[in-house]
Structures are given as structure tokens and as C-alpha cells.
N, C-alpha and C positions, 0 to 999 in steps of 0.2 A: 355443405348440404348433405355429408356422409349420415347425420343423425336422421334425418329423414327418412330414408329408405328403411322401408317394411314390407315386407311380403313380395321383393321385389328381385327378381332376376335379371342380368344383366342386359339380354335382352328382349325379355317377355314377362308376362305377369302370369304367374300360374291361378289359377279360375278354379279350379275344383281337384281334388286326389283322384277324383276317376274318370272326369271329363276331359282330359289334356288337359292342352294349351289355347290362351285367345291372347293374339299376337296385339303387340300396344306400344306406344311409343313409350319409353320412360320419360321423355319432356314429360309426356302427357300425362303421367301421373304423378311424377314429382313435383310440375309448376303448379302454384296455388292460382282457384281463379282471382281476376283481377280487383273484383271485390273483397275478395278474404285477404289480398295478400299485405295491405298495412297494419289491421289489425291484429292478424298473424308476426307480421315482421317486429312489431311493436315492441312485443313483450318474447323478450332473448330467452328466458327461461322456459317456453314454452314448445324451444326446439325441442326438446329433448324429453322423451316420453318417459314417463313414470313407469316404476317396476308393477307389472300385471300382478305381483303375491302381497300377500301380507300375512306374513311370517306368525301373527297370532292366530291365525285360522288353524294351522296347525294343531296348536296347542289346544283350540277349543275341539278340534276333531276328538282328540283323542280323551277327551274330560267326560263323556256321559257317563253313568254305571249302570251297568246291567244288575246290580244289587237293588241300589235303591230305588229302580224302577219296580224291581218286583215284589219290595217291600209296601211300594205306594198302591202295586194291583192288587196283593191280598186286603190292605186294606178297605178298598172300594168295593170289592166281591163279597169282605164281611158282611156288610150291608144289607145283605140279603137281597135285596130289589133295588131299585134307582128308578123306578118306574116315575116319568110324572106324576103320576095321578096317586103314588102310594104314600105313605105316612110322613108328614114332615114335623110334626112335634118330637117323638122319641129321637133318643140321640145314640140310638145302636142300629134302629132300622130305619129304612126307607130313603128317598131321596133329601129330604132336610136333614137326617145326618150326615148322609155324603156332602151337601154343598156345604156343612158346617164345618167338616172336615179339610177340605179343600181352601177353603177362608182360612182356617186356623192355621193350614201347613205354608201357604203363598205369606203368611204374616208371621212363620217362624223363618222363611227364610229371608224376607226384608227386615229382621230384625240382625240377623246374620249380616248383609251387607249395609248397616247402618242406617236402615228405613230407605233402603234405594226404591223401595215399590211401595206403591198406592194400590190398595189394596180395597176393593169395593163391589158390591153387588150390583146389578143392572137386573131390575126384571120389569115386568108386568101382568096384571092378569087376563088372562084370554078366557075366551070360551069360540069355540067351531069347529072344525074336523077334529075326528077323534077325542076333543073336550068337551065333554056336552054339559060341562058346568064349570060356571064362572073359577077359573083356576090360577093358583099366582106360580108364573115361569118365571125362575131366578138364574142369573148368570154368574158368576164368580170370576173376577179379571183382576191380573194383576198391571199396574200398568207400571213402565220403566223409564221415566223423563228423558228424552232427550237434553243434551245442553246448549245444540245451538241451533235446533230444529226441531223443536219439540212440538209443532202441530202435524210432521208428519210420522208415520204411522207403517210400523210392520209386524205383523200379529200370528201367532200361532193359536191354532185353537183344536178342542175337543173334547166331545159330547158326554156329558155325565148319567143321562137318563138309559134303561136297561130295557127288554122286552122280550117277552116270552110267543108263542106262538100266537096267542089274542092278544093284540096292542091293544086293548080295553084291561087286560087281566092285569089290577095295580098288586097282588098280593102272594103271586108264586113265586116261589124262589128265582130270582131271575141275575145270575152273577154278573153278567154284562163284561167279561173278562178282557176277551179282546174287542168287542162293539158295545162299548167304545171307553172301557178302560184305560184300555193300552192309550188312547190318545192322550185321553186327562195327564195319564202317570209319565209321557215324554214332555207334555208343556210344563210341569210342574218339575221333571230331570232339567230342561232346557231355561228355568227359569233361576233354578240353585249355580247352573253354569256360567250363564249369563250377566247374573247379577255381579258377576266380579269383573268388571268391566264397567265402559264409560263407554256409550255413543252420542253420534252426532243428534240420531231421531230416534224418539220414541218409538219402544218394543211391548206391547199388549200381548200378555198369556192368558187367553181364554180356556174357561173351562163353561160348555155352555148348556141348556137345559131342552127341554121340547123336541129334541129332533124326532122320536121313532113317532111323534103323534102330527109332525107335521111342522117342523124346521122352524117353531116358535120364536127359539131364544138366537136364532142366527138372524130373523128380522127385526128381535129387538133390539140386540147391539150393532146391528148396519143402523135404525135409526137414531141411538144412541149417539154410533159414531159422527152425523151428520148432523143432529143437533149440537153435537160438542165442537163441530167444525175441524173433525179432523181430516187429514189431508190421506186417506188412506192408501199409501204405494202397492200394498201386499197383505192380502189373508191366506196365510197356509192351514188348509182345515185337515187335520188327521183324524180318520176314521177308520181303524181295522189297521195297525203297522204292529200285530203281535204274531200273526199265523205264518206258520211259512209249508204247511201240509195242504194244498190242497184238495179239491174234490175230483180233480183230473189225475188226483196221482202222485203229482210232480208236488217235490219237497225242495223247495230252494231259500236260502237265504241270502241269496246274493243280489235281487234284483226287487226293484219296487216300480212300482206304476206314480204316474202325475196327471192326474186330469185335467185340460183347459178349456175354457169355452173357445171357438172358433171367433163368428161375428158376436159382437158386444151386444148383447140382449137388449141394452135402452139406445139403439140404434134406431137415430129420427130415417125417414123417408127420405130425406136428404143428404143424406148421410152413405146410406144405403146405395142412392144412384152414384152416388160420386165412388163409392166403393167398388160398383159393378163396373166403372169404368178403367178407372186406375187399382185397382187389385189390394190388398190385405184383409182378404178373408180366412187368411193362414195367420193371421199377424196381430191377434188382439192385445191390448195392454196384458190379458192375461194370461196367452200362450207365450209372449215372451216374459212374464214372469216364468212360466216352466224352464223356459232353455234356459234361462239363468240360472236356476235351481241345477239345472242337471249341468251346465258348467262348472260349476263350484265344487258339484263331487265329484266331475272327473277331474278337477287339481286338485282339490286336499283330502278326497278319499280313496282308499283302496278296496277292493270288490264288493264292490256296490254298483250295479248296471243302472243309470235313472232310465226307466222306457216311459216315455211322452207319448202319452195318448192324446189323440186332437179328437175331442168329442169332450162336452161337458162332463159326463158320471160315466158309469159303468151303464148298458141298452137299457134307455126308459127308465132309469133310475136316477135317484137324487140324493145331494147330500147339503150338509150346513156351510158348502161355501158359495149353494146356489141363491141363498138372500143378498149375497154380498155383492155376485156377480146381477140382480134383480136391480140392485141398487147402484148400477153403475159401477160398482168397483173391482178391480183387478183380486181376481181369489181363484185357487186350484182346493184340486183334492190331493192328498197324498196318502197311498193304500198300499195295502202288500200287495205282491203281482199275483197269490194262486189262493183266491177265495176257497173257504168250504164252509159249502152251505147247508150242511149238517148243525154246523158250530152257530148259524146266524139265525134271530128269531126263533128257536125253538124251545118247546118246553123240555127240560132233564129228564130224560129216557132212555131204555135199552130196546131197539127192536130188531130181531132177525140181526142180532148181532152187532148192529152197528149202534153208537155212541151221539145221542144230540144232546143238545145243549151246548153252550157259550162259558165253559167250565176255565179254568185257569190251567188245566193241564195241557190247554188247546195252546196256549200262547208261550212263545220263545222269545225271553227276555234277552238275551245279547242281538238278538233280530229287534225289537223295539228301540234297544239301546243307538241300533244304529241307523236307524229312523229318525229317533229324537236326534242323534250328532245330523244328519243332513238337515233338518231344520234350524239344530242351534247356527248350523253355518251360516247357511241361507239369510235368516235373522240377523247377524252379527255382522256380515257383508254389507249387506245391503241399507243397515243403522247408519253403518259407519262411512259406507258412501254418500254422494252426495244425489240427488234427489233427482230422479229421472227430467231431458230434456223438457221444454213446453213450447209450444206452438210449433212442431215442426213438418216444414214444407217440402213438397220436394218440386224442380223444374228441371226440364230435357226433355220437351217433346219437340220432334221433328230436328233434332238437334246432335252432333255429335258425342257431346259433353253433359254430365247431369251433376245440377247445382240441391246440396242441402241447405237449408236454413232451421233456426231456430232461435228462440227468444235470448238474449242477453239473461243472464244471472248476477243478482248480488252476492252472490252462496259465498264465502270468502273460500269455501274447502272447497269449491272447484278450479283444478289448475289447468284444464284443459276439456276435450271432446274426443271421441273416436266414433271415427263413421265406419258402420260394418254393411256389408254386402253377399249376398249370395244368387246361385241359377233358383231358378222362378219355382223349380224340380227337388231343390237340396229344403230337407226338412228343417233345419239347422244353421246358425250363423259362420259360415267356414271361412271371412276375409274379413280383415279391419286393417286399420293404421289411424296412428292418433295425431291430429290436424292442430293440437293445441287451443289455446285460447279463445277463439272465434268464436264469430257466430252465427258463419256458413261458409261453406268449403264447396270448390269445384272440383271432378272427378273428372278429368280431360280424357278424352277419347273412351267413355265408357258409355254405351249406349242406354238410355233409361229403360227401355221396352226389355233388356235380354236380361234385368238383373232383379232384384227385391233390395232398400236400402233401408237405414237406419240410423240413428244417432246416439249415443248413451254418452252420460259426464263423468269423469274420470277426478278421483283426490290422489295427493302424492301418496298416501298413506297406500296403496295399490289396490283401493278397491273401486269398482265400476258398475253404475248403474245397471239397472235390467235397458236394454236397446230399446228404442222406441221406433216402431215405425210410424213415418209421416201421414199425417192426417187424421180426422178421429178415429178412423179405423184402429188405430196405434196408440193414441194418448192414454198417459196413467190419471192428468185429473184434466177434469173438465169443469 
């Protein structure tokens, strides 16, 4: 039984780095409950937990360039504007040459790795806020097949359209350098990285259209994705990971922000009550997409701070991963942590000294570069893992012991489960140990009222779902 033992002291379980100790029996955490324990005992290989690295993350950390990102942002700023609404026949200005541009570079680098990417536009034409005539929103995506999961789905994306102080104004110079340049030029770094690689499920590099007029082209590829029936685990939306000067002063390049939703926006009434009672409104499919994002950089990156903001956007604000989150599905923001709002929406001018506009000399490309590496991580973990838990329950009320369950899997690449835990208080997943094979485990002598739990599926290969917690408060698809 020596392979068992995780996070386990001889005789006590440590509970949290700054809350002590909560005294435990080890029976009580080593014996499987009586249900789990044939199908547990069944399969011998399953004692034994798989290694939490995988050794290619490494290499992909260190693959972005800060060169050819900044080669890809001069190009999108030549453009002159990216305005929706500005010229799309020429092919030097306006937003139809940038998304021709963008098509053309996602199909010089699937040419590179042997046609690995399908390579296609998605739009539609709209007309209502801010379009007051019928107008066609184009997407640019590249999409990367999975081989043996390929309806599910983890997508980087970012906004190609530009704007100047009037979101009406399609014809001033508007470079759009770091908002939202800098996004395009990391999905498009993170796609050349990428592409030299094989995953389990499919990777989408969105480069998308409509945002400054009203988040267009992020509802048309959420409906896209749902009539194409994909299974989306993850949308990481980047907007603004070029600046590292803000308007507070503070110059740092070491820390970025994650935006999650809390409660799941298409949260029925029913849902909601069962929520208010048993608790994960800290816990949405897409807050723990963030902690998982910020765990990956704290293994395979160095000074890089991930800070987790639990709030949708940035106060009363929004951005293009709020369709996806409309549509039911698991999406963050990912942004630099020190805004300046000199740099954002305004038109190029000098007043009293101070410098506006969204110029390029605003934006710090080894700071993007290492924005683009935490996504390519993120991405390339999460492909390559095996596809977060489904239907999971949890039971222990009035009871000493709290039982998880969840659904059986065909997935051949899962070798097992880990159940994680933490205080009601800890932001963050701070206990696991991995139960193997099953497909529900008892946690003897741990009271369910004092803890928050979880489940995520584990491949030998060491990569690990994002956790799910029980019920829909928690679930990635529904």
C-alpha cells in the first residue's frame, strides 16, 4: 500500500500551509470506499500514479519568439486601421487586408507542417449596435485535428479589428498595436509552435472580427462551434498581453491577469437553487479553467505571477470570451495586469505632453512573447490530456466520509482520476491524490461541509485535466 500514500503524514494530514493541522486517521484516508475498492483493486497498474510533468512542456515554454511576434505586429499596424467597418477590397488597407493577411500567414505555416491546419473563415453579416448597415464580420481560424478526440476543442483567440476614440470612425489611422494586435500576433506565434506536435484533441487559433463594435465575431464562432458540435473544453481570449507600462505608473513584466466568470451565466433556476445550497459559486467550469492555466505556469514557467481575478472582465467591462461564456462554454480573458489607458481607444496625439494612441512603441514584445508561451502551454496540456470528468456527484451529508462519483469513460488515454480538495476559504486547489481507475472514490473521515472537492482525469503521458467540481455548477459540457 506504500504507492498510495500522497500528501500524507504519518500521523495526520496536513489541510492547508497556513492553517495547521486536521487530525485524521490514515485507515481513513488510505482505505478505498467499499464501492470504489474492486474496481480500484482490479486494475494493478492503476496503483501507481503517473508522473504530474511532461517533459515537452518544457521545450514548448521556451519555443515562442519575441522576433516574430514583432514582425507579425508591424505587419497588422501597417494596415493603417482594422476598423470593421473600414475598406476590405484594398489589399494594403483596412480590415480585408489584415484578415487576408492572417489567412495567408495560418496557410504558410500549415504548409510548413504538412497541411496540419484547416485553415477557414467563419463570418456573417450583422447589422445593430454600432453597425448601422448590413455588414460582413469575418473570422480567420485555424483549426489543428485532434487524432483521437477530435470533436473536442481548445482555442486561443484574438481580435483583429482596431479603434480610434469614435467607434464609428472607419478611416483614421488607427494601429490597434497592443488592442488587440498583440493577441492576433501570439495565436499566430502559438500556432507555428504548436503545429510541430501531435494531440489527443483539437486546437483552434482564432483570430476574430467585430469586437470594438460589439463582440460580433465571438458570437459567431460560439455558434459556429455548436453547430459544428464541438465539444468546447476551453476558450483562451487575449486581448491586450503587449503593454507592461501602466497608467498607475507600475512597469512590470512579470505578472498577467485571468479573468473567470464566477456563476455560469446560462445557469437554469434549478441549478441556481441546488447551487445556493451546496456551494460552487467560486467554482465555474471556467474559474477552474484559470487555476489550471495558472498551474502550468507555476511548473513550467519562470517569473511569470498568473493573478486570478474572479470577476468576469475587467468593472463593467467586456471582452470576446463573454459570447462564449453566453453560450454555455468554459472561456477566460487573458490581459497584462497594468492597463494604460492613454494607449486604448484613442485617437494619435500629443496633449500637455502626454502621448495617445495604440502605437507599437506602446508594446513589449518579449512581454507578449511570454504570454503567447503561457497559452501555447495551456493549449498543448490540456490537447493532450484527456477530457475533463462528466456527470460528477458528490455525497456526505450528515455523514463522516465524502463519497465522489463520476461517469465511466471509454477515453483509452485515461489511466486513472485525481480527486483534489481544499478550505471553503483557500482560493486555489492546495490537496490531491490520485484514486486510479474508478469511477468514484471515498474520502474517509473528511467531513463534506469543511472542504470544496473535485475530480480531473489524468493520461500516463503527465498531463491532467482542468478539475471539475460536482454538479453543474462545475461541469465543462453539458
Amino acid at each position: 500500500m506504500n504507492q498510495l500514500i500522497e500528501n500524507v503524514q504519518p500521523k495526520r494530514v496536513k489541510m492547508s500551509r497556513t492553517n495547521g493541522y486536521c487530525m485524521a486517521s490514515i485507515t481513513g484516508l488510505l482505505v478505498l470506499g467499499a464501492a470504489a475498492l474492486p474496481a480500484f483493486a482490479a486494475d494493478k497498474s492503476s496503483l501507481v500514479a503517473p508522473s504530474q510533468e511532461d517533459m515537452r512542456l518544457y521545450d514548448i515554454a521556451s519555443a515562442p519568439q519575441a522576433k516574430r511576434i514583432e514582425q507579425d505586429l508591424r505587419t497588422l499596424v501597417s494596415f493603417g486601421t482594422r476598423h470593421t467597418l473600414s475598406d476590405t477590397a484594398s489589399d494594403k488597407q483596412g480590415i480585408g487586408a489584415a484578415r487576408r493577411w492572417i489567412e495567408a500567414e495560418f496557410k504558410r505555416i500549415s504548409t510548413e507542417c504538412g497541411g496540419c491546419l484547416e485553415v477557414i473563415t467563419v463570418g456573417d453579416t450583422v447589422q445593430g449596435k454600432r453597425i448601422a448597415n448590413p455588414t460582413e464580420v469575418v473570422n480567420v481560424i485555424a483549426i489543428q485535428r485532434g487524432k483521437t478526440d477530435p470533436k473536442r476543442v481548445v482555442m486561443m483567440s484574438g481580435d483583429i479589428d482596431s479603434r480610434v476614440s469614435d467607434v464609428l470612425d472607419a478611416t483614421s489611422v488607427s494601429p490597434g498595436a497592443n488592442d488587440n494586435a498583440s493577441g492576433v500576433a501570439g495565436a499566430l506565434e502559438a500556432a507555428r509552435v504548436l503545429s510541430k506536435y501531435q494531440f489527443n484533441g483539437t486546437i483552434v487559433y482564432a483570430a476574430l472580427s467585430g469586437e470594438e463594435q460589439g463582440l460580433y465575431g465571438g458570437n459567431i464562432l460560439a455558434d459556429y462551434a455548436k453547430a459544428q458540435n464541438w465539444q468546447v473544453q476551453a476558450v483562451l481570449n487575449n486581448d491586450m498581453i503587449g503593454n507592461i507600462s501602466g497608467i498607475n505608473g507600475v512597469i512590470n513584466n512579470s505578472s498577467v491577469r485571468v479573468f473567470s466568470e464566477g456563476v455560469r451565466f446560462t445557469e437554469t433556476a434549478e441549478e441556481a437553487k441546488q447551487r445556493y445550497f451546496s456551494g460552487g459559486e467560486n467554482d465555474s467550469a471556467s474559474r477552474n479553467l484559470a487555476r489550471k492555466i495558472k498551474s502550468l505556469a507555476d511548473q513550467y514557467m519562470t517569473n511569470l505571477e498568473v493573478m486570478l481575478v474572479y470577476r468576469l472582465d475587467r468593472f463593467g467591462r467586456g471582452g470576446h470570451h463573454l459570447p462564449f461564456n453566453q453560450a454555455g462554454l468554459p472561456a477566460v480573458r487573458i490581459m497584462e495586469t497594468n492597463e494604460n489607458y492613454n494607449r486604448q481607444h484613442q485617437d494619435i496625439r500629443v496633449e500637455n505632453g502626454i502621448a495617445y494612441g495604440d502605437v507599437i512603441d506602446g508594446v513589449d514584445f518579449d512581454f507578449t512573447a511570454k504570454l503567447t508561451t503561457l497559452n501555447a502551454l495551456s493549449l498543448a496540456s490540456m490537447a493532450w490530456a484527456p477530457a475533463p470528468p462528466t456527470k460528477v456527484t458528490i455525497a456526505g451529508q450528515v455523514s463522516p466520509s465524502t463519497t465522489l462519483s463520476w461517469a465511466k469513460s471509454d477515453d483509452k488515454t485515461i489511466v486513472g482520476y485525481r480527486i483534489y480538495w481544499r478550505l471553503t476559504t483557500v482560493p486555489q486547489w492546495t490537496h490531491s491524490r490520485y484514486v486510479g481507475k474508478v469511477d468514484q472514490f471515498t474520502l474517509d473521515n473528511m467531513v463534506i461541509d469543511n472542504y470544496l472537492f473535485g475530480v480531473a482525469s489524468v493520461a500516463a503521458n503527465g498531463n491532467v485535466s482542468p478539475v471539475v467540481f460536482p454538479g453543474a455548477a462545475g461541469a465543462f459540457f453539458k
